[in-house]
Z-matrix of the N, CA and C atoms (Angstrom, degrees):
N
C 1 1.462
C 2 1.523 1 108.17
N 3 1.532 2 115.92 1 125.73
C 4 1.321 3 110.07 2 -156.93
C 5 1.666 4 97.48 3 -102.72
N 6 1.412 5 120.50 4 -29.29
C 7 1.454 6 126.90 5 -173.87
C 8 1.315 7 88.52 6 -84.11
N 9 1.762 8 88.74 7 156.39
C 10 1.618 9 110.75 8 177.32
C 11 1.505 10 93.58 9 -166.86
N 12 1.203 11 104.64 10 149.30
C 13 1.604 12 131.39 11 147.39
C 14 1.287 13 113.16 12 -144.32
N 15 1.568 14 91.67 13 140.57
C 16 1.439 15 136.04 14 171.36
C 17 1.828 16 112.45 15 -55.19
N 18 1.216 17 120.59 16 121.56
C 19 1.142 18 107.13 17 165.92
C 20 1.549 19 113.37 18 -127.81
N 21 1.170 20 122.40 19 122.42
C 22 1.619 21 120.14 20 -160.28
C 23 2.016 22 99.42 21 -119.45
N 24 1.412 23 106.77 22 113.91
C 25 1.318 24 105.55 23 -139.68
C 26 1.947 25 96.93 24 -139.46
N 27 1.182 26 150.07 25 130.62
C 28 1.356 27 157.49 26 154.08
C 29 1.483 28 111.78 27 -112.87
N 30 1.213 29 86.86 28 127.70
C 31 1.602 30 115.60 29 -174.18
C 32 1.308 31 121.70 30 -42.56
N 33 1.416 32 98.32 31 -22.14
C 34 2.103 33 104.01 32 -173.00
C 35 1.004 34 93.54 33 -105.24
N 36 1.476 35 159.18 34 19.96
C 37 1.475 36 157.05 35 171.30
C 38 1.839 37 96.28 36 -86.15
N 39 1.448 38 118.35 37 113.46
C 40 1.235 39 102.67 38 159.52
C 41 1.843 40 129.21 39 -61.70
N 42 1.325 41 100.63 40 -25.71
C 43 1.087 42 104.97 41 175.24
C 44 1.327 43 132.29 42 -82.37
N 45 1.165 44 110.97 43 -28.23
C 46 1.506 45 102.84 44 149.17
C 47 1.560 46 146.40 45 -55.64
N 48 1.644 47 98.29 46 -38.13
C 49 1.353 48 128.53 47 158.40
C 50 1.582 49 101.92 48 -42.13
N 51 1.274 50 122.69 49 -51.84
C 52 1.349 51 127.90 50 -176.91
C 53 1.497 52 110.10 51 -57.31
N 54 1.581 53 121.93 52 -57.02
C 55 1.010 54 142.34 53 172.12
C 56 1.824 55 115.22 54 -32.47
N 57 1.744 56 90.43 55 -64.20
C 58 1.774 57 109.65 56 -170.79
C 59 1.745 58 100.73 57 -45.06
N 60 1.560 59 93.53 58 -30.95
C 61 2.085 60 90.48 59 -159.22
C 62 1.674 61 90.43 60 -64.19
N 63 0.971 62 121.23 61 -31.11
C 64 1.522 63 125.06 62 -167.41
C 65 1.306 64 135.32 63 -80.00
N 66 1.475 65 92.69 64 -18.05
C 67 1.540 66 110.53 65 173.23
C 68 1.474 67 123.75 66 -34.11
N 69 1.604 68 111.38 67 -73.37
C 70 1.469 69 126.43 68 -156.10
C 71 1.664 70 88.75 69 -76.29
N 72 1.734 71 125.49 70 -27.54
C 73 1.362 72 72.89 71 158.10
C 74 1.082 73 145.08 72 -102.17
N 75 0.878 74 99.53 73 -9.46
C 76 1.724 75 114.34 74 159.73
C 77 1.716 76 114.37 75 -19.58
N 78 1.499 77 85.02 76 -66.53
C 79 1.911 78 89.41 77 177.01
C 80 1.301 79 109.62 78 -58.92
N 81 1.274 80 128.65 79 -66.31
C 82 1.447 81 106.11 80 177.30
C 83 1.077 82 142.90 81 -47.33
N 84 1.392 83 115.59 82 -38.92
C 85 1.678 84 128.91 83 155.25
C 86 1.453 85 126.34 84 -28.28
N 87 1.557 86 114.03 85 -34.01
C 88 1.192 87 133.32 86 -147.85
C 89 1.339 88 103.62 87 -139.79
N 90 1.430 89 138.69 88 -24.10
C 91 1.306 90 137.16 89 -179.71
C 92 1.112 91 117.42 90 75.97
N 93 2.027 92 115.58 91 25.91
C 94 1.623 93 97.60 92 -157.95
C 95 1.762 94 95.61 93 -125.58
N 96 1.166 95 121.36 94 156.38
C 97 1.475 96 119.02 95 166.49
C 98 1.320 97 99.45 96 -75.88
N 99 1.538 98 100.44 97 153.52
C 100 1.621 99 140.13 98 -178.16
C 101 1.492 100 98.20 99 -95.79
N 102 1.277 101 145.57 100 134.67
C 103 1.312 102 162.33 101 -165.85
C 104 1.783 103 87.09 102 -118.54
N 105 0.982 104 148.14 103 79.55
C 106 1.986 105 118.97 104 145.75
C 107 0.867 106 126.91 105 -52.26
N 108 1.217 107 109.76 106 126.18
C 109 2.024 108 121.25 107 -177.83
C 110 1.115 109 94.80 108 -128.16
N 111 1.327 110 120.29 109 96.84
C 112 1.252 111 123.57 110 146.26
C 113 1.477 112 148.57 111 -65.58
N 114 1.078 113 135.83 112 132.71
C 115 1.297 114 118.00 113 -141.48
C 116 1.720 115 104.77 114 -158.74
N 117 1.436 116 117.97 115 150.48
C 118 1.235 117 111.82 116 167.31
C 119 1.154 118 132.92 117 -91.48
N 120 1.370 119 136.18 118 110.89
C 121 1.600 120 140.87 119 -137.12
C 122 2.213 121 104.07 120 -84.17
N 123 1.471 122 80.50 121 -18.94
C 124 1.712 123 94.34 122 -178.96
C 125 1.004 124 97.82 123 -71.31
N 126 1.284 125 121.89 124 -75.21
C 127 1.671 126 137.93 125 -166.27
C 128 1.785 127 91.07 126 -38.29
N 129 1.084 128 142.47 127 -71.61
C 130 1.489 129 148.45 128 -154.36
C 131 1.419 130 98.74 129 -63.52
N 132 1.680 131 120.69 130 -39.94
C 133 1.566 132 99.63 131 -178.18
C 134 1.410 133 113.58 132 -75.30
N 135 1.145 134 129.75 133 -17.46
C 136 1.563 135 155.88 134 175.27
C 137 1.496 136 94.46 135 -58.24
N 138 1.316 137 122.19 136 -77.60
C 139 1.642 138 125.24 137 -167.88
C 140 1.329 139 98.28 138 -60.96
N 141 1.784 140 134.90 139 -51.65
C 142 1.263 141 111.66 140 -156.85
C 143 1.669 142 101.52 141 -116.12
N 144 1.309 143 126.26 142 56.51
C 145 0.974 144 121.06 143 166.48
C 146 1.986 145 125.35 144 69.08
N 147 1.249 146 82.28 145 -13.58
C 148 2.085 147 89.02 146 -169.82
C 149 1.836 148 97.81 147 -70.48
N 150 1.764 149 86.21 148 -163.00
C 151 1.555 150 100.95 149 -168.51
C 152 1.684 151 99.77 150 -176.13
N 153 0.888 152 90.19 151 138.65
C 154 1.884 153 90.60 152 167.24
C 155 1.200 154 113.38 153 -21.60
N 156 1.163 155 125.15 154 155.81
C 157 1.634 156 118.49 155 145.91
C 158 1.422 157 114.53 156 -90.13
N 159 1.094 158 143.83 157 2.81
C 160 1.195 159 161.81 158 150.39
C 161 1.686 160 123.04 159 -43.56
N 162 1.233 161 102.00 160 -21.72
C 163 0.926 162 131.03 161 -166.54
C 164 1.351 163 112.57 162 -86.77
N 165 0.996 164 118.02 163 -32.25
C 166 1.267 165 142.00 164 -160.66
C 167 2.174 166 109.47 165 -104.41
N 168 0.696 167 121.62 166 34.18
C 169 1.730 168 143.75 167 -165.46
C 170 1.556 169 91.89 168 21.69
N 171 1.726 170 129.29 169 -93.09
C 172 0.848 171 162.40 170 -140.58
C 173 2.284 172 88.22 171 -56.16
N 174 1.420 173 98.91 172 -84.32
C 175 1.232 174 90.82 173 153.42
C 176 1.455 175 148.84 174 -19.78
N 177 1.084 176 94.92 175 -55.24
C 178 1.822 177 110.88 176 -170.54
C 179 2.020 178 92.95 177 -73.46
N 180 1.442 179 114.20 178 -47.40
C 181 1.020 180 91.14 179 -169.85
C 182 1.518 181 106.36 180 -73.59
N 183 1.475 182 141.13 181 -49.34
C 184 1.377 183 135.65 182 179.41
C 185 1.307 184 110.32 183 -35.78
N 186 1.679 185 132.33 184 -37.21
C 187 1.412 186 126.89 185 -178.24
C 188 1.720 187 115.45 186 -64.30
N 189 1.375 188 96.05 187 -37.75
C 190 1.182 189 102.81 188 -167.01
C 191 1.595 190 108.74 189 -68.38
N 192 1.811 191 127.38 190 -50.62
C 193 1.223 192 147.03 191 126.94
C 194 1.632 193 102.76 192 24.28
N 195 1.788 194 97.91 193 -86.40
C 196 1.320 195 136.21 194 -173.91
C 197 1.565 196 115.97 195 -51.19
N 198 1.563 197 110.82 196 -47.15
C 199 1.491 198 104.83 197 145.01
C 200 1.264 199 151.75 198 -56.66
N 201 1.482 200 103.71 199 -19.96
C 202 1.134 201 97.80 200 -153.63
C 203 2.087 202 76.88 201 -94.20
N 204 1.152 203 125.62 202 -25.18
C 205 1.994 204 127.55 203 176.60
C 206 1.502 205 84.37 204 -56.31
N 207 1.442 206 147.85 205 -63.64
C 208 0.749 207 144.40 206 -161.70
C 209 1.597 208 119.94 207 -54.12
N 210 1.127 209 126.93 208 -45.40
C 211 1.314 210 154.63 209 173.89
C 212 2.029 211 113.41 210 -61.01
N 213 1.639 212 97.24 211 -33.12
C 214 1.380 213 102.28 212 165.75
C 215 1.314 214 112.16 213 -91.71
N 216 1.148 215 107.48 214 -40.99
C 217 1.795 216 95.93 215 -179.36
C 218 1.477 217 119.67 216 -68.06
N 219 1.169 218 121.36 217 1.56
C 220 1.334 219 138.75 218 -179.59
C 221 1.225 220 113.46 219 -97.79
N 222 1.589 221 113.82 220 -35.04
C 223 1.579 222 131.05 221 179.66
C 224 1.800 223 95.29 222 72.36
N 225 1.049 224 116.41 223 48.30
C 226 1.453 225 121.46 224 158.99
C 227 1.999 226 126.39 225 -117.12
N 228 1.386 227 116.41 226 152.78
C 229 1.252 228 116.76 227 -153.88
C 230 1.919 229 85.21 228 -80.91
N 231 1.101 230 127.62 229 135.04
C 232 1.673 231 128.25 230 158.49
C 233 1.624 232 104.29 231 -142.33
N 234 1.235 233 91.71 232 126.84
C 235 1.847 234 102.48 233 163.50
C 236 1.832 235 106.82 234 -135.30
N 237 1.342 236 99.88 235 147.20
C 238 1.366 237 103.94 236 -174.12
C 239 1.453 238 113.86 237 -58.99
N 240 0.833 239 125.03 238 141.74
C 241 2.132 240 103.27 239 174.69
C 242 1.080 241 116.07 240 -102.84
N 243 1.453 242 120.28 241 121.98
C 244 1.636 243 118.54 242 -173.40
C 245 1.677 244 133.34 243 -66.41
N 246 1.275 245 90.26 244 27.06
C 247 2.403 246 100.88 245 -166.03
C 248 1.751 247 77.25 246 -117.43
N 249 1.757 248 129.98 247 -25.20
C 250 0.915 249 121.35 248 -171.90
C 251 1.371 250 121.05 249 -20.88
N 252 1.458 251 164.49 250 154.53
C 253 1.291 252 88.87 251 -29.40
C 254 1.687 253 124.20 252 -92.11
N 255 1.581 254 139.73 253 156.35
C 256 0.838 255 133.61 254 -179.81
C 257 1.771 256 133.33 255 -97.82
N 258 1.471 257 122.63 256 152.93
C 259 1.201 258 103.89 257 -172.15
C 260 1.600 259 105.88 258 -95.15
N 261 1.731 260 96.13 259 135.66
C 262 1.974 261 76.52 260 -156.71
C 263 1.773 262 84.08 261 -128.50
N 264 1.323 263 128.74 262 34.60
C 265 1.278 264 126.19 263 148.13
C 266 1.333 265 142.09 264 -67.28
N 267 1.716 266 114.23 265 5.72
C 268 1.162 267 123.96 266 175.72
C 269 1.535 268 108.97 267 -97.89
N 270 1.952 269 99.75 268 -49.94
C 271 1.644 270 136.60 269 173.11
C 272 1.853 271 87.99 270 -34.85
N 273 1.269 272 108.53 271 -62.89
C 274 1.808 273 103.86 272 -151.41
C 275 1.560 274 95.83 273 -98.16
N 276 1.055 275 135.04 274 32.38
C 277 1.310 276 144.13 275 124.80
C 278 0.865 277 125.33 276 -76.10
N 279 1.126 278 124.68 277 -33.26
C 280 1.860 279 144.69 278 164.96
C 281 1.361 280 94.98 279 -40.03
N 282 1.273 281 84.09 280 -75.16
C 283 2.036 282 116.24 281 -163.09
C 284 1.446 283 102.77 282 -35.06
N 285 1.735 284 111.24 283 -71.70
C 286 1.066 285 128.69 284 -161.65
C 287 2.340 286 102.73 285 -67.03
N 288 1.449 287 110.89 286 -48.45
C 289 1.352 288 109.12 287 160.54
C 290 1.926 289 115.43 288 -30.72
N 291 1.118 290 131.27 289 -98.49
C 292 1.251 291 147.03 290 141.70
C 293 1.292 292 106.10 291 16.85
N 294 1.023 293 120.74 292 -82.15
C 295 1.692 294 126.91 293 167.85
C 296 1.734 295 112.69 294 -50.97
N 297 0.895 296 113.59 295 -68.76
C 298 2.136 297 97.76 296 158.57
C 299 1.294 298 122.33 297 -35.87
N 300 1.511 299 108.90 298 -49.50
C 301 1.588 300 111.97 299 -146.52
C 302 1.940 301 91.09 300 -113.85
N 303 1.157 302 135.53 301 -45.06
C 304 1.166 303 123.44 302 -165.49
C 305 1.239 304 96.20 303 -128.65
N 306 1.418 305 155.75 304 66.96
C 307 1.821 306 150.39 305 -167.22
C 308 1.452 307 117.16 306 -49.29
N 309 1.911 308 121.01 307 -35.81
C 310 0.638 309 108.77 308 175.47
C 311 1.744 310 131.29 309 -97.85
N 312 0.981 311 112.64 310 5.20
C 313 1.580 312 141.68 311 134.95
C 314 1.834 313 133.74 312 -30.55
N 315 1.474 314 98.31 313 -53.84
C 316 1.207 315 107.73 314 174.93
C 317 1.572 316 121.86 315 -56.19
N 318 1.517 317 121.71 316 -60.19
C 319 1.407 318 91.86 317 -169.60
C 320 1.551 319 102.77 318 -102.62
N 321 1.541 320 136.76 319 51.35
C 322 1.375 321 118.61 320 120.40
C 323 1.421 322 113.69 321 -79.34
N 324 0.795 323 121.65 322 -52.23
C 325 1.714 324 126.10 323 154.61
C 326 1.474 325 106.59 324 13.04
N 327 1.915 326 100.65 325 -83.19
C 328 1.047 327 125.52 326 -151.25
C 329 1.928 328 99.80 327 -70.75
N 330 1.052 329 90.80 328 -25.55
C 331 1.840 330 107.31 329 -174.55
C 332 1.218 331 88.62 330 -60.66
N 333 1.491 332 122.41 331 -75.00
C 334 1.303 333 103.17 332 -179.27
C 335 1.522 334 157.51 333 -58.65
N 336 1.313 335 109.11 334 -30.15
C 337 1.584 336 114.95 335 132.08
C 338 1.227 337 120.75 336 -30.36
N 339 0.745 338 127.21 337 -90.30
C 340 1.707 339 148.32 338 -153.59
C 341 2.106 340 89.46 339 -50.31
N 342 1.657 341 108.60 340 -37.41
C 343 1.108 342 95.30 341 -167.20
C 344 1.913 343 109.51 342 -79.53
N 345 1.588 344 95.17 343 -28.85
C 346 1.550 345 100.38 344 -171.11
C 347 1.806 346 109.06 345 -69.94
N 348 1.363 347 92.37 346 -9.56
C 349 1.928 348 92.83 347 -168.64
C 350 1.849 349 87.12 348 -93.76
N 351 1.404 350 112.59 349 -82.92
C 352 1.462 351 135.93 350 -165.69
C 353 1.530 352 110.37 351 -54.59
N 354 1.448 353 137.68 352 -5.54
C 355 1.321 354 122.50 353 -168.17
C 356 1.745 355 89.60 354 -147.33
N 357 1.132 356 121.03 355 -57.03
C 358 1.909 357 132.38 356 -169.67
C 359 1.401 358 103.34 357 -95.51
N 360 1.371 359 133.36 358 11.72
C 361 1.508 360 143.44 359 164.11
C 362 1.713 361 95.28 360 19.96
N 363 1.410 362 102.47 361 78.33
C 364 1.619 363 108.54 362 160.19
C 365 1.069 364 112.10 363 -107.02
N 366 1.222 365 108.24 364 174.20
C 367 1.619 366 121.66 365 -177.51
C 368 1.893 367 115.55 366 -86.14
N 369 1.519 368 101.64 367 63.19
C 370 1.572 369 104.42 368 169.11
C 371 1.201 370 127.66 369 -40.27
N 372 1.716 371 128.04 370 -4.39
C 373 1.044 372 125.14 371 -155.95
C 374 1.662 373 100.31 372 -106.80
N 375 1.600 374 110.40 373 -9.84
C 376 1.383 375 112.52 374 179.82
C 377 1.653 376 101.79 375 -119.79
N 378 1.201 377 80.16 376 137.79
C 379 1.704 378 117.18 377 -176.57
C 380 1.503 379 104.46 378 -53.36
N 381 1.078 380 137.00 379 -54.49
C 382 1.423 381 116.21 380 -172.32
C 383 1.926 382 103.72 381 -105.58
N 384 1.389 383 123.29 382 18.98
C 385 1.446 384 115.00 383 119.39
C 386 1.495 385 124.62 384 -66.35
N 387 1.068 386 103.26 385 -48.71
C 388 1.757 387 94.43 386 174.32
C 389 1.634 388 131.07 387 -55.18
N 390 1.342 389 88.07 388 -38.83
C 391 1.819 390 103.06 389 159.04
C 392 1.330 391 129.76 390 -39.53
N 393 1.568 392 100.03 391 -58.65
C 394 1.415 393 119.66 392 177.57
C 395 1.203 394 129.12 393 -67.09
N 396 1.520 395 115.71 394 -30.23
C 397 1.770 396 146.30 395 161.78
C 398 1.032 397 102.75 396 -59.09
N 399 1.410 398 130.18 397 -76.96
C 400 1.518 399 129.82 398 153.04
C 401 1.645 400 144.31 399 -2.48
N 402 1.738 401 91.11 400 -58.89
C 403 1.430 402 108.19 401 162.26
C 404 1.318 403 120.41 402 -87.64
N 405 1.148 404 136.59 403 -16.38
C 406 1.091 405 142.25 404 173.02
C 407 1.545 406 112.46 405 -69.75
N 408 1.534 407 118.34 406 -15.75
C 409 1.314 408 122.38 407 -176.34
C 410 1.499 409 103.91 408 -120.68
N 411 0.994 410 99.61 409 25.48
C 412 1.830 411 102.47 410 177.03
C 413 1.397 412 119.58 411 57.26
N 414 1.600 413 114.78 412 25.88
C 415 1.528 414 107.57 413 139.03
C 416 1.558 415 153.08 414 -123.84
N 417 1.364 416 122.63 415 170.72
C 418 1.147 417 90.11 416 -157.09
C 419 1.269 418 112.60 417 -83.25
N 420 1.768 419 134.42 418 146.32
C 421 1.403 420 127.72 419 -165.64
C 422 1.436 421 114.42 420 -74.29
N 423 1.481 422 102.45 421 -43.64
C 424 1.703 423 108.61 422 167.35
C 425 1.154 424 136.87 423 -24.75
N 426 1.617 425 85.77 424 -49.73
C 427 2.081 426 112.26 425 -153.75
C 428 1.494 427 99.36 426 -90.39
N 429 1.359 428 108.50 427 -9.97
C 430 1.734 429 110.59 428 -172.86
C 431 1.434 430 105.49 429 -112.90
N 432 1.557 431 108.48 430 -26.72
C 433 1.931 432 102.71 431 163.73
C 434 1.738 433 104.90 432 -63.73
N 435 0.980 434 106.07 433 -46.92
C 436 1.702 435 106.16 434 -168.81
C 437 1.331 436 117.17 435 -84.69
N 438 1.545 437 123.20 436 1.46
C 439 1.127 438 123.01 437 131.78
C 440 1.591 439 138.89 438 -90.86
N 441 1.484 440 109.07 439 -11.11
C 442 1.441 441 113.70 440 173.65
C 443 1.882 442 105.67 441 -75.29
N 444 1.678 443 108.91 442 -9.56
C 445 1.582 444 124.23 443 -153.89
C 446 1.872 445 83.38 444 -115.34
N 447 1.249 446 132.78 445 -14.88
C 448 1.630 447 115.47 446 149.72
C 449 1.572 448 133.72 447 -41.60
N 450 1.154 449 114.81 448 123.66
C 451 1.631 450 110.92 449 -176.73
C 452 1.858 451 114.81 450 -52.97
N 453 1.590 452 77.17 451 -27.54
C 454 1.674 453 84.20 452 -160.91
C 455 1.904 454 102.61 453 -61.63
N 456 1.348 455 95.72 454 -41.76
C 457 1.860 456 96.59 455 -177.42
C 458 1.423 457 111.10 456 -90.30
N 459 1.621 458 123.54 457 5.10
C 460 1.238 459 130.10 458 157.74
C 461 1.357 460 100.55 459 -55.72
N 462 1.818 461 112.15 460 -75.93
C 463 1.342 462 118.76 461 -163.74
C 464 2.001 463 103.43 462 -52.45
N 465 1.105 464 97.07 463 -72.60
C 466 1.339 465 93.92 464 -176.35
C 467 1.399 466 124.27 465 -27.70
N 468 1.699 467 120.96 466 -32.54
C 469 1.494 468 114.98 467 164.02
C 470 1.429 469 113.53 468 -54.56
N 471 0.729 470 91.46 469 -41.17
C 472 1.768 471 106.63 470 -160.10
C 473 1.512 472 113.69 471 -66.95
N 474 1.645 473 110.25 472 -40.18
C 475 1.661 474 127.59 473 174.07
C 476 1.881 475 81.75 474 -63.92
N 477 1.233 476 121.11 475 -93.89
C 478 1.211 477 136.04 476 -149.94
C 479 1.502 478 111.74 477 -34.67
N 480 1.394 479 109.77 478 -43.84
C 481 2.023 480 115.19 479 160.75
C 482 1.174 481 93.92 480 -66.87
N 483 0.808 482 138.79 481 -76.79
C 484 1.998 483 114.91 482 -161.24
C 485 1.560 484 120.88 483 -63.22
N 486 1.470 485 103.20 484 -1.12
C 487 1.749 486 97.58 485 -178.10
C 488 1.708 487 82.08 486 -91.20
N 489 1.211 488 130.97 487 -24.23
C 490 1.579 489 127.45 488 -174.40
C 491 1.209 490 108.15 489 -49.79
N 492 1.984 491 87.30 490 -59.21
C 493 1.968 492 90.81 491 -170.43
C 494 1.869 493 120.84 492 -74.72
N 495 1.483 494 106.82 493 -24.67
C 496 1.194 495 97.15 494 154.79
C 497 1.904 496 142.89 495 -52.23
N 498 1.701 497 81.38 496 -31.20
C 499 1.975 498 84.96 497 179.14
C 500 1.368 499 116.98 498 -87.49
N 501 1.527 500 104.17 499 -13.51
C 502 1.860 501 121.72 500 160.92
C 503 1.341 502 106.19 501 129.94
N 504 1.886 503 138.95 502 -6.46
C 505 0.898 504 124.40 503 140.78
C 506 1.099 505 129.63 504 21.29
N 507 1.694 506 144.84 505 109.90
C 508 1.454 507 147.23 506 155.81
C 509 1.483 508 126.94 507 -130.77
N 510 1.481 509 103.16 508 11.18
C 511 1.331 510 112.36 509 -162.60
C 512 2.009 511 99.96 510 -162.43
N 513 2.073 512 97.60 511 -176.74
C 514 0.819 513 102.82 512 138.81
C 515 1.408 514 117.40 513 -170.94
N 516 1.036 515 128.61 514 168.16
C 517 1.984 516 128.25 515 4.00
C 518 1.167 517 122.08 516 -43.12
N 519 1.221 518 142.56 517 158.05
C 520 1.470 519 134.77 518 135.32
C 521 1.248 520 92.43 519 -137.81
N 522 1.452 521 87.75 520 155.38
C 523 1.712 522 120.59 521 178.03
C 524 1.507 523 118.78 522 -109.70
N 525 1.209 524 132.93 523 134.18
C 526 1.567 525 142.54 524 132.00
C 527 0.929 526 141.20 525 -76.92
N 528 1.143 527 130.96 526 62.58
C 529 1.682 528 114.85 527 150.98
C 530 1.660 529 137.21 528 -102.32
N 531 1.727 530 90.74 529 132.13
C 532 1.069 531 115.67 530 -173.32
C 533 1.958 532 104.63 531 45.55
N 534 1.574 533 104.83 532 58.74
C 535 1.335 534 126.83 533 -179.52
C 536 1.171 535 96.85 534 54.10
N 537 1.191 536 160.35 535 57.29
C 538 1.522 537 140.18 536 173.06
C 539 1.977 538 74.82 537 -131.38
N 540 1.146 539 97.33 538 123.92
C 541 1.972 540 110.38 539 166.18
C 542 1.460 541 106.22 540 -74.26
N 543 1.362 542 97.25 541 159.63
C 544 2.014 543 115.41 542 166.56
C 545 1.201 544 79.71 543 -152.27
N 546 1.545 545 118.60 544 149.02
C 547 1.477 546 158.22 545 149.51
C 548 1.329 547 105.86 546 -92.78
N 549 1.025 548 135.25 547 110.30
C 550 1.711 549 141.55 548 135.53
C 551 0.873 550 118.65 549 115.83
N 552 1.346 551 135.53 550 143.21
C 553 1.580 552 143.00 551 172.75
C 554 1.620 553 108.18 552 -43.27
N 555 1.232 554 132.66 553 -37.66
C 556 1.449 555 137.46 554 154.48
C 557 1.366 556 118.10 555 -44.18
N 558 1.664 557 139.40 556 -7.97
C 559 1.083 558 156.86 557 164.93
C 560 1.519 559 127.94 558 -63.13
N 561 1.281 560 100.04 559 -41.66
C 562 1.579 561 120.80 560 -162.12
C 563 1.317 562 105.72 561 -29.75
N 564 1.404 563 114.67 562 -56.55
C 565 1.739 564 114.80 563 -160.04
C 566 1.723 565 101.45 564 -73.85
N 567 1.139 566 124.16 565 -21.04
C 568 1.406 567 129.90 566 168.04
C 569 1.798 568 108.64 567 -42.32
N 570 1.855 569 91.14 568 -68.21
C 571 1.733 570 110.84 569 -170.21
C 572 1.591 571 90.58 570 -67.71
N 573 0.988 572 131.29 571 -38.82
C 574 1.617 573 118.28 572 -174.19
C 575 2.091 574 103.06 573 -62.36
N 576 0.853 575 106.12 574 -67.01
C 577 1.864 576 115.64 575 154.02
C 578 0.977 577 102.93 576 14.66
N 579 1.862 578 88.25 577 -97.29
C 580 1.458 579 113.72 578 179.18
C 581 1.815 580 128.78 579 -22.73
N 582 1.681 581 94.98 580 -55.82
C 583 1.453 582 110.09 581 -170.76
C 584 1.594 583 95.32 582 -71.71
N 585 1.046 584 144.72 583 -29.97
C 586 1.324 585 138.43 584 -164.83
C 587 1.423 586 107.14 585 -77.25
């Protein structure tokens, strides 16, 4: 498979969440492999100056609005989650662990996240919700703290957010193909474009 796009994606972004549901078909649609780049969405507003749009009242609520049209035309479950926002630097250590160490692991993983934050609005921010999210998807919570707590997938978070903000990264979703960027789950038919 010669096409590919990049998808560089953190778990507490609703809009990416939007994005992730869209992925696989995407690939089939298009015949192209999916790249996951996982990444820390904090670290990037930190390097390039951004911030939620959430942040912003007037904004934050139209996005949210805007997701949720997005979320029907997709025919996918989205509810805002009220702990919003979450700290998901342990979560995408997970992510990013899993993907080194077990590949095909990672995105049920990520399914489940994405489902306990974006659809079952739990409290990601406490540790033995995450446990329970965890176990509930048949893994073990232990074996994935003490691998999200490896140096090796420390550093590697850390390379992989700064290779973001180096390629111009400010958000997420973003897309790659064949270096040409997309910003936002509102993108898709662009990156589908592209791949065609």
């Amino acid at each position: 498979m010669s096409k590919a796009v990049e998808f560089y994606f953190d778990v507490g972004s609703p809009a990416a969440y939007i994005a992730w549901t869209q992925m696989a078909k995407l690939a089939q649609e298009t015949n192209a492999e999916i790249q996951y780049r996982p990444f820390l969405l904090g670290g990037v507003f930190q390097a390039t100056g951004n911030r939620s749009p959430t942040e912003v009242p007037a904004k934050g609520q139209y996005l949210l609005d805007d997701l949720a049209r997005y979320a029907r035309r997709y025919g996918v479950e989205f509810r805002h989650n009220p702990y919003f926002p979450i700290n998901t630097l342990t979560l995408m250590r997970g992510a990013l662990g899993l993907q080194m160490r077990e590949p095909d692991r990672m995105r049920p993983y990520v399914d489940a996240v994405y489902r306990a934050i974006w659809v079952e609005s739990k409290n990601m921010n406490d540790p033995a919700t995450v446990a329970a999210v965890l176990k509930q998807a048949g893994f073990d919570a232990e074996a994935l703290l003490a691998l999200a707590s490896d140096p090796a997938v420390k550093d590697r978070l850390k390379q992989q957010t700064q290779d973001a903000v180096s390629r111009g990264v400010f958000g997420a979703p973003t897309f790659f193909v064949n270096n040409q960027m997309f910003w936002g789950q509102d993108r898709l038919d662009f990156v589908k474009e592209a791949l065609q």
